[in-house]
C-alpha positions as CSV (number, residue, x, y, z in Angstrom):
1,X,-6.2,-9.0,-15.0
2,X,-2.3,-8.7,-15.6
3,X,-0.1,-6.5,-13.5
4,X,0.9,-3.7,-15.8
5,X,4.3,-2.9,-15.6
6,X,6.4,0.5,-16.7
7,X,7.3,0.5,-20.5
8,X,8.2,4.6,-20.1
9,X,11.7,5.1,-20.3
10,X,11.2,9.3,-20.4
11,X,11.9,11.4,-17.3
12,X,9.4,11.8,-14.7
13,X,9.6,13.0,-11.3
14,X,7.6,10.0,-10.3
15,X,6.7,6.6,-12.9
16,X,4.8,4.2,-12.2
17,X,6.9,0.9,-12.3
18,X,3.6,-1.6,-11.7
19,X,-0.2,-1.3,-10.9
20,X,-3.0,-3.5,-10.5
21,X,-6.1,-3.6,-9.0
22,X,-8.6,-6.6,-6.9
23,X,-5.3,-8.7,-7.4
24,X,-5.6,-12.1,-6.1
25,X,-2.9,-12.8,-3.3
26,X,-2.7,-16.4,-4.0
27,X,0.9,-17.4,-3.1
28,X,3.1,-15.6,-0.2
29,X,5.7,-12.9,-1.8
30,X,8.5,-12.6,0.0
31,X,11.6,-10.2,-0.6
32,X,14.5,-11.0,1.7
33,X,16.3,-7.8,0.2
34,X,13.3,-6.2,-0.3
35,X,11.8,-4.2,-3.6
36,X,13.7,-2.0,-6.2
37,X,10.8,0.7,-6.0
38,X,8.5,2.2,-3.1
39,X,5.2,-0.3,-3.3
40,X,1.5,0.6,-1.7
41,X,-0.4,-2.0,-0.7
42,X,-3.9,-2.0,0.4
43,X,-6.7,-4.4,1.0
44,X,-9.6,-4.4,-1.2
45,X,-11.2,-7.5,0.6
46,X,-10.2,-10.8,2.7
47,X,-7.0,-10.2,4.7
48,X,-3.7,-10.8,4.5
49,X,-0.4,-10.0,7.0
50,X,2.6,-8.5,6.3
51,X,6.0,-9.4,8.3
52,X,8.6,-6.5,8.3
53,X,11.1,-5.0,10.5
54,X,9.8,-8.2,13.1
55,X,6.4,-7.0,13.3
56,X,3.1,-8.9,12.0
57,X,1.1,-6.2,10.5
58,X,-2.8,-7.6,9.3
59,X,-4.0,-5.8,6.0
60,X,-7.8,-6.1,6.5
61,X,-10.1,-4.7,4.0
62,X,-9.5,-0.9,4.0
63,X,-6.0,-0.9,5.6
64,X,-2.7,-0.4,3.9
65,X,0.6,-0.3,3.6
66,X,3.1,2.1,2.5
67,X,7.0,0.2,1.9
68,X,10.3,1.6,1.2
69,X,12.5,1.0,-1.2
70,X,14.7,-1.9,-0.7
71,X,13.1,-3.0,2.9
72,X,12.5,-6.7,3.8
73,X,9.5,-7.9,3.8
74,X,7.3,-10.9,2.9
75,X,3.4,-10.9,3.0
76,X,0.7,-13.8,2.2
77,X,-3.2,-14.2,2.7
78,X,-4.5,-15.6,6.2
79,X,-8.2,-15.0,5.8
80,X,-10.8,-17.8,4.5
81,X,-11.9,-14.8,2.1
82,X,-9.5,-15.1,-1.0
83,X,-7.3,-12.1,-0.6
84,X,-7.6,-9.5,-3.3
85,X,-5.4,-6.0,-3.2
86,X,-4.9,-3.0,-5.1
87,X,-1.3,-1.7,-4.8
88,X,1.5,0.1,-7.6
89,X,4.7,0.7,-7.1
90,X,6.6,3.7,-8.2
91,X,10.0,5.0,-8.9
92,X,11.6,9.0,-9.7
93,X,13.5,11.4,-7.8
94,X,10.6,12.1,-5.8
95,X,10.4,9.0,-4.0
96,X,13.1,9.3,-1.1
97,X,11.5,12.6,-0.4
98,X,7.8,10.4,0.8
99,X,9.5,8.9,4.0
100,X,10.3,12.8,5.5
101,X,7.3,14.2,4.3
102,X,4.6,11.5,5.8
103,X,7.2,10.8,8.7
104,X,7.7,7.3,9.3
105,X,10.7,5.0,8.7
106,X,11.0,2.2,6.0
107,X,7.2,1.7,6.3
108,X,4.0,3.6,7.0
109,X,1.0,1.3,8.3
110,X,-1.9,3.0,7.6
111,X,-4.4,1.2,10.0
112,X,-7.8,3.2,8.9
113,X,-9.3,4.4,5.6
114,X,-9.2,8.2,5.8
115,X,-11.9,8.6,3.8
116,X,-9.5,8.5,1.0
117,X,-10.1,6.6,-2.3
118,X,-6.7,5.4,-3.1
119,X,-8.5,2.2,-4.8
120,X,-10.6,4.8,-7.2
121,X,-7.3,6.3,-8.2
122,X,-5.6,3.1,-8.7
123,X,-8.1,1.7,-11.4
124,X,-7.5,5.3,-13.0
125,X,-3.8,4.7,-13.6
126,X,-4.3,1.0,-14.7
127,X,-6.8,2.1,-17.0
128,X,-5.0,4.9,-18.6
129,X,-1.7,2.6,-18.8
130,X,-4.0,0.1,-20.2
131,X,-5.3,2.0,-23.2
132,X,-2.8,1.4,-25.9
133,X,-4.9,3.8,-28.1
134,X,-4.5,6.8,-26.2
135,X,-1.3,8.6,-25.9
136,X,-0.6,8.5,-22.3
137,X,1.1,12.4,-20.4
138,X,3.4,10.5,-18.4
139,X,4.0,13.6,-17.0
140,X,0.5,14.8,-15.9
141,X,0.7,10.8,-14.2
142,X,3.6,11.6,-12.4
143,X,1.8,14.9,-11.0
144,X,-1.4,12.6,-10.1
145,X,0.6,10.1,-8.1
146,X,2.4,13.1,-5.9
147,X,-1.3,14.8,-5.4
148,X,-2.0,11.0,-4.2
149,X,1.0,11.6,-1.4
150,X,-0.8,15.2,-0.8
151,X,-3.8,14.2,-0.2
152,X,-2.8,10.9,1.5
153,X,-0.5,13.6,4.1
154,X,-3.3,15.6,4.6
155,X,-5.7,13.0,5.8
156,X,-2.6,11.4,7.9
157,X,-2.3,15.1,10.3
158,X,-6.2,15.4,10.7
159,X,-6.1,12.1,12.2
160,X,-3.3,12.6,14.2
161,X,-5.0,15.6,15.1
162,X,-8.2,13.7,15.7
163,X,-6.3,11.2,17.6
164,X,-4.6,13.7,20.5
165,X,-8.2,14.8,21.0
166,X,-9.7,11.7,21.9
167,X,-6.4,10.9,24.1
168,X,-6.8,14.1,25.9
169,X,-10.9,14.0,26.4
170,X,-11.1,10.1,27.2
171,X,-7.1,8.6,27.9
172,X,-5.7,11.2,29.9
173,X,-8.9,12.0,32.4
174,X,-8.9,8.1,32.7
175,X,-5.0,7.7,33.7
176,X,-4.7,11.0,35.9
177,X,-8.1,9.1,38.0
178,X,-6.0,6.5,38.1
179,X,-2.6,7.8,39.5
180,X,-4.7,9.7,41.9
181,X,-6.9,6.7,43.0
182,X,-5.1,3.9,42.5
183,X,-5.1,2.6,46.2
184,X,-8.7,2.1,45.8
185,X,-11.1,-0.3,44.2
186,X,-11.0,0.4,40.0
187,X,-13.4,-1.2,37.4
188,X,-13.2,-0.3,34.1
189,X,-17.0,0.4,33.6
190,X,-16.1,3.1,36.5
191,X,-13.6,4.3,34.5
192,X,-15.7,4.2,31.4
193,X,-18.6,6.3,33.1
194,X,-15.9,9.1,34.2
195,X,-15.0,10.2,30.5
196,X,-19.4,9.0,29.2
197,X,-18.1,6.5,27.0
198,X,-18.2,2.4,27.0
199,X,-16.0,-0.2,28.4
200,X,-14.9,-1.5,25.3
201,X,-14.5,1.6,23.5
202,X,-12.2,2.7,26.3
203,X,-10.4,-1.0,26.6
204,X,-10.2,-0.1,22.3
205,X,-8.5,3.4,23.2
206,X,-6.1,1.3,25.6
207,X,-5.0,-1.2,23.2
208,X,-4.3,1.8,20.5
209,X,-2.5,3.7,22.6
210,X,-0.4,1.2,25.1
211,X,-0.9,-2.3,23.8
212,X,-3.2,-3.3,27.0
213,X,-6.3,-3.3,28.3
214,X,-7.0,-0.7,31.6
215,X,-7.0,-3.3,33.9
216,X,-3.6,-4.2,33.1
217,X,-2.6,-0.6,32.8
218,X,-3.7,0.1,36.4
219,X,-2.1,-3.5,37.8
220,X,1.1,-2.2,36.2
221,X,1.1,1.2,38.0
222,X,-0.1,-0.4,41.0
223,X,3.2,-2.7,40.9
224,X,5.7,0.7,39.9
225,X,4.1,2.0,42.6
226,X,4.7,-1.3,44.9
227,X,7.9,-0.9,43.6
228,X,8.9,2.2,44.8
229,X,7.5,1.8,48.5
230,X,9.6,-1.3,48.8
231,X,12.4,1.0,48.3
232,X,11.8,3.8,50.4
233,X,10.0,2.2,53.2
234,X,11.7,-0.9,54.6
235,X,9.4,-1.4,57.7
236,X,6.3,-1.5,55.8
237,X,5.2,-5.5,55.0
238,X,4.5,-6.9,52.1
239,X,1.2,-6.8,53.6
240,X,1.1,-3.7,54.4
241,X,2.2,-2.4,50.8
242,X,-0.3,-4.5,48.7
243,X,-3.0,-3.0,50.7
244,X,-1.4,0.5,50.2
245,X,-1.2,0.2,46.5
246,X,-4.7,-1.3,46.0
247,X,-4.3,-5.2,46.1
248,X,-7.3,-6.9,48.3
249,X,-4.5,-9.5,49.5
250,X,-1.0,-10.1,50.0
251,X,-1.1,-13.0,47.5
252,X,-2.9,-11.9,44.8
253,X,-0.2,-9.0,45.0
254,X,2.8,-11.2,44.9
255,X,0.8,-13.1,42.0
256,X,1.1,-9.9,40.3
257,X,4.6,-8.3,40.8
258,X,6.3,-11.8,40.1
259,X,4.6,-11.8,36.8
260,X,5.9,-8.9,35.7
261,X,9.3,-8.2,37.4
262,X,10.2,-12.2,38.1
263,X,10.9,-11.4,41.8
264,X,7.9,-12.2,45.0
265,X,8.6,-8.1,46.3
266,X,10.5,-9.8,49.2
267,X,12.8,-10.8,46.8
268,X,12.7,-7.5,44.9
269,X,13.5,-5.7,48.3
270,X,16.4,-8.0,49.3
271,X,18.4,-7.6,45.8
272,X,18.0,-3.8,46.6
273,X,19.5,-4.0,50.2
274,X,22.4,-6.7,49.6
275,X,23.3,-4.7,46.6
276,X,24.2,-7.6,44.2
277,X,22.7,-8.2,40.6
278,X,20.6,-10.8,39.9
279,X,18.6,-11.9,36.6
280,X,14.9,-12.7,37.4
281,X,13.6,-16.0,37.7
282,X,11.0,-18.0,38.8
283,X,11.3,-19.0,42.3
């Protein structure tokens, strides 16, 4: 099927300037000074990625993408799968108003469904555009593309309210344990049995909400925590503070901190003490 493109040159408050549906992604698109008009994007099946504002965003089927106008961006296919999307792109006076009202800046990644049928309303528009017998109301178009924005802003706050319950009930029970236990042995699965859930949906809940798995979460507070006795307690050992902040030895703790600050903590202290500035480096 051909991309249909606008050929409406009467006022809207939104037009549809393109839309297609189950569109093979078979060459990479990319728009170093981005796209005249606001373009959705969404995965119908395969995968694909999209690189903007430095970030490597993966469109698998059912996720989607929401792009300013005039914002960088290129995307191509990187499954097996051939790639196929349903997007459109639209234009009107109503468009710079979308960023404020769905809050989010040059682009919205839209990483679940929502039980929302964008792809059922796409195929709607194509096919009206598409029947050159029927008279198409532009305007009644225009007024089913911003109940599309309603509806997609609706189902963006009951996830979001959705998602501060399940931080509160499993994350937050998980990471005050933590800050209060941390000296002391910590396995996930113990974690995981505190809040009756999983390991991996936990270590899921992790990755959403700080990029890392528990067990790195808890190794970083251990080290702020290191950290901060190195600081304020100059006759403790390095010894002595690894054991204090949970580490089973002294090397496995140094392992640790010089991986993520690029000082061994006797380092880390001395900087403190001698007052000078130095750039981390392996020693």
């Amino acid at each position: 099927m051909d991309i249909l493109y606008n050929t409406n040159f009467n006022y809207a408050p939104v037009t549809i300037e393109s839309v297609n549906f189950e569109w093979i992604e078979d060459h990479p698109i990319i728009r170093k000074e981005g796209f005249p008009y606001l373009l959705y994007l969404k995965t119908f099946s395969g995968s694909g990625k999209v690189k903007i504002n430095g970030k490597n965003l993966i469109l698998s089927e059912g996720r989607s993408i929401l792009i300013s106008p005039l914002v960088p961006y290129t995307y191509e296919a990187i499954s097996t799968e051939v790639w196929k999307t349903d997007f459109f792109s639209i234009s009107g006076d109503f468009v710079p108003s979308i960023p404020s009202i769905l809050e989010y800046n040059n682009y919205l990644f839209i990483a679940e469904d929502h039980a929302f049928d964008a792809n059922r309303m796409i195929r709607h528009w194509y096919h009206m555009l598409l029947d050159n017998d029927k008279i198409v109301n532009y305007l009644q178009l225009s007024v089913d593309v911003l109940s599309f924005f309603i509806q997609l802003k609706t189902r963006l706050d009951r996830t979001a309210d959705t998602n501060l319950y399940i931080y509160k009930k499993y994350v937050k029970s998980t990471l005050d344990f933590i800050q209060k236990n941390y000296q002391n042995t910590l396995v996930i699965s113990q974690l995981a049995s505190l809040v009756n859930v999983s390991p991996q949906y936990l270590s899921r809940l992790y990755k959403v909400y700080f990029g890392i798995s528990p067990q790195q979460y808890l190794i970083n507070y251990r080290i702020t925590q290191a950290k901060n006795k190195l600081i304020q307690y100059p006759d403790l050992s390095i010894t002595e503070i690894a054991l204090e902040t949970g580490f089973k030895t002294s090397s496995h703790f140094i392992e640790k901190f010089r991986a993520l600050t690029g000082y061994t903590p006797k380092k880390y202290r001395d900087f403190h003490y001698s007052g000078e500035k130095h750039t981390p480096k392996n020693e």
